[in-house]
C-alpha positions, 0 to 999 in steps of 0.5 A, spaced: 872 908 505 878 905 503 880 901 509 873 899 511 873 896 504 879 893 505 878 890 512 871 887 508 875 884 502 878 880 509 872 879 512 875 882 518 868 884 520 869 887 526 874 893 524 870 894 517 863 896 521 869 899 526 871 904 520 864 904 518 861 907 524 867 912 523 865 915 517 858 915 518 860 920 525 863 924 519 859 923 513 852 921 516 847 922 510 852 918 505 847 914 503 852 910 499 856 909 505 851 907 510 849 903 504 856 899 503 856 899 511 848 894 512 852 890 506 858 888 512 854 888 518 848 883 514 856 878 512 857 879 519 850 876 520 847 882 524 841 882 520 836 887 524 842 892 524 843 891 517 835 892 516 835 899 520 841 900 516 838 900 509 831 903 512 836 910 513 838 909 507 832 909 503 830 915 507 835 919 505 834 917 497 827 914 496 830 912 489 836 907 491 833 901 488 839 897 491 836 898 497 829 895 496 833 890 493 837 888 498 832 889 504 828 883 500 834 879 500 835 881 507 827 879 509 827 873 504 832 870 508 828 870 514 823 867 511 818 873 512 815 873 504 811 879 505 816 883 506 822 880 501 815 880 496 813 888 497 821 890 497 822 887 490 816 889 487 817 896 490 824 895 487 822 894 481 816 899 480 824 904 482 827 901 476 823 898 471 828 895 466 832 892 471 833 885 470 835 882 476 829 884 482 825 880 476 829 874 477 830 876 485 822 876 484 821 871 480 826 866 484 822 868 491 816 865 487 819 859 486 822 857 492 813 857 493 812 853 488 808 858 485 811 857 478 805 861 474 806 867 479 814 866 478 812 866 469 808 871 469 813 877 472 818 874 467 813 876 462 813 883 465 819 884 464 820 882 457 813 886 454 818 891 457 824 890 452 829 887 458 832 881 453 838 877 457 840 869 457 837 869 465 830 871 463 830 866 458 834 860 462 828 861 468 823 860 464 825 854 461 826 850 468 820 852 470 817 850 464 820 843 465 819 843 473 812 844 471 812 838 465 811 842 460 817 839 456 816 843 450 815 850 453 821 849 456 826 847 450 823 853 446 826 858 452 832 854 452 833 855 445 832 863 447 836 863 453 842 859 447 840 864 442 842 871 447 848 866 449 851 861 449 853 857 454 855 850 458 850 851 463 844 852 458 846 846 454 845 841 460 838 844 462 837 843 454 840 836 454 836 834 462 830 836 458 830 831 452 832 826 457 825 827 459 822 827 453 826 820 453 829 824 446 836 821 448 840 822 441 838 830 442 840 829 450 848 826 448 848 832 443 846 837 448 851 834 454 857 834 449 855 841 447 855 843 454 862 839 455 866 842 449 864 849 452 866 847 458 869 842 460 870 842 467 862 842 467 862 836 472 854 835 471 855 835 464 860 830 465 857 826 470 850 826 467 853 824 460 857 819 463 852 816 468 847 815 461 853 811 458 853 806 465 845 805 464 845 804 457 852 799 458 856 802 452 862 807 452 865 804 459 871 807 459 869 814 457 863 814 461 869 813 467 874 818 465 868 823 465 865 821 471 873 820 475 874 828 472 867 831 475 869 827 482 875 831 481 872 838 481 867 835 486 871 830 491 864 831 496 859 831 491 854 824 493 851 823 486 859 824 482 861 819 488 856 814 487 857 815 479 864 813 480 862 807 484 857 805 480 863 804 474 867 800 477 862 796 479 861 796 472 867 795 471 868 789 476 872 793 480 868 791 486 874 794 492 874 801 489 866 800 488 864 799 495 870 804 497 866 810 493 858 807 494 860 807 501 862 815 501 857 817 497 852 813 502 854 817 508 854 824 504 846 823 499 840 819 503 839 817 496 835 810 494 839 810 488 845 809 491 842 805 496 840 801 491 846 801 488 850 799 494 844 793 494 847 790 487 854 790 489 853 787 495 848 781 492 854 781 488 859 780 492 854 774 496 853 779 502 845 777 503 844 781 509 847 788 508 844 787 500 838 786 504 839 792 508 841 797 503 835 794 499 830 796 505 833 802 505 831 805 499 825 802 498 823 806 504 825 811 500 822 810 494 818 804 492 821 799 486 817 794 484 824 791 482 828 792 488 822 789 492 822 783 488 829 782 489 828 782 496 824 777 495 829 773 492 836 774 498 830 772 502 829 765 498 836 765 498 838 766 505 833 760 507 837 755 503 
């Protein structure tokens, strides 16, 4: 059992499910170890292997929840989500005050937009008494997702109050930014940086408001240099840097990291931004493209308007 686990924590697949098949000749109705195998043969990607595998072991106990549980996972990952519905709730109905298959449920829900479904077996499991940060985190981002702004801090503050953590102080922060309450935002994100202050969307956020807003220009550039170092290939961190220098009047460095974000992110927002430096520069027709290309993105009304502008100026 060792050894196989040992070959596992390699990711040496091969022997793992080969010492497995081992045991298993020995030790057939293990239901903990045939259970550990379908783990290995589903991170080998034999995924109906791994199905036939949990199947056995739910076989030889009907009550092992993490069975279901994984098999929903399994059948949730090929998109068949009858089945990954009808195991987590079968996992549920096994382990009643067991967070996690109503957060597995609930995020099935989600991945279906069907966001009242998603709050309603959240509920279920707090009229059950389970009381724990992920339920309460859950319900605010689909809250916020569906623009119930309000709703949405309640359960975050919730989430804060069972614990507190980087993470829910940058959903909070995201959520004032909606409700356009920016002081309650900047609190929100300093509090995320001082828990963690390696939290490079945080950072990135925080430092990127200070770009829009033109204030704080040097620490809006340290933060988002900093989040750019803990992502170096994060699109949206890289466009944040080139956009600061652009701000900054470093125009080299600035197309330098647009460019690479570009390459990275189909993002009109950088594209926009690509437009700017290069109007800036005088390079009317790669401003024009980059402008076209993110209004086939998004509309603007603004960036419209300044491609009218290049175009006058091009025929002069």
């Amino acid at each position: 059992m060792i050894l196989c686990d040992l070959y596992a924590f390699k990711k040496d697949y091969k022997n793992a499910i080969r010492h497995y098949e081992d045991l298993l000749s020995s030790y057939p109705e293990n239901y903990v170890f045939r259970y550990n195998y379908a783990i290995v043969l589903e991170k080998a990607k034999k995924y109906s292997d791994a199905e036939r595998e949990y199947k056995k072991v739910i076989d030889y106990n009907k009550n092992f929840w993490r069975a279901y549980l994984s098999l929903g996972s399994l059948y949730l990952r090929e998109k068949k989500i009858d089945k990954a519905e009808k195991f987590y709730k079968k996992t549920i109905e096994i382990t009643p005050l067991n967070h996690l298959p109503y957060l597995f449920l609930a995020n099935l829900y989600i991945e279906e937009r069907n966001y009242d479904k998603a709050l309603q077996i959240i509920e279920k499991g707090i009229k059950r008494g389970i009381r724990n940060k992920e339920f309460y985190q859950l319900m605010g981002m689909i809250y916020s997702e569906k623009k119930q702004y309000g709703k949405a801090v309640e359960y975050f503050q919730k989430a804060i109050q069972e614990e507190d953590t980087s993470q829910i102080h940058f959903y909070l922060g995201v959520v004032y930014d909606k409700m356009g309450k920016k002081e309650k935002m900047e609190e929100e994100m300093k509090k995320a940086i001082e828990l963690d202050s390696e939290n490079g969307l945080a950072l990135n956020y925080l430092g990127y408001t200070y770009l829009l807003e033109n204030r704080n220009l040097e620490e809006a550039y340290r933060m988002i240099k900093k989040a750019c170092t803990l992502e170096p290939d994060n699109g949206a961190f890289l466009d944040s840097l080139g956009w600061a220098y652009f701000k900054m009047g470093k125009y080299k460095l600035a197309k330098k990291y647009l460019e690479k974000a570009a390459k990275l992110e189909k993002d009109p927002e950088i594209y926009e931004h690509l437009g700017y430096l290069y109007y800036k520069l005088k390079d009317y027709m790669r401003a024009l493209i980059w402008w076209s290309k993110s209004i086939e993105l998004k509309k603007n009304k603004k960036i419209e308007k300044m491609i009218g502008k290049v175009k006058e100026l091009m025929r002069k």
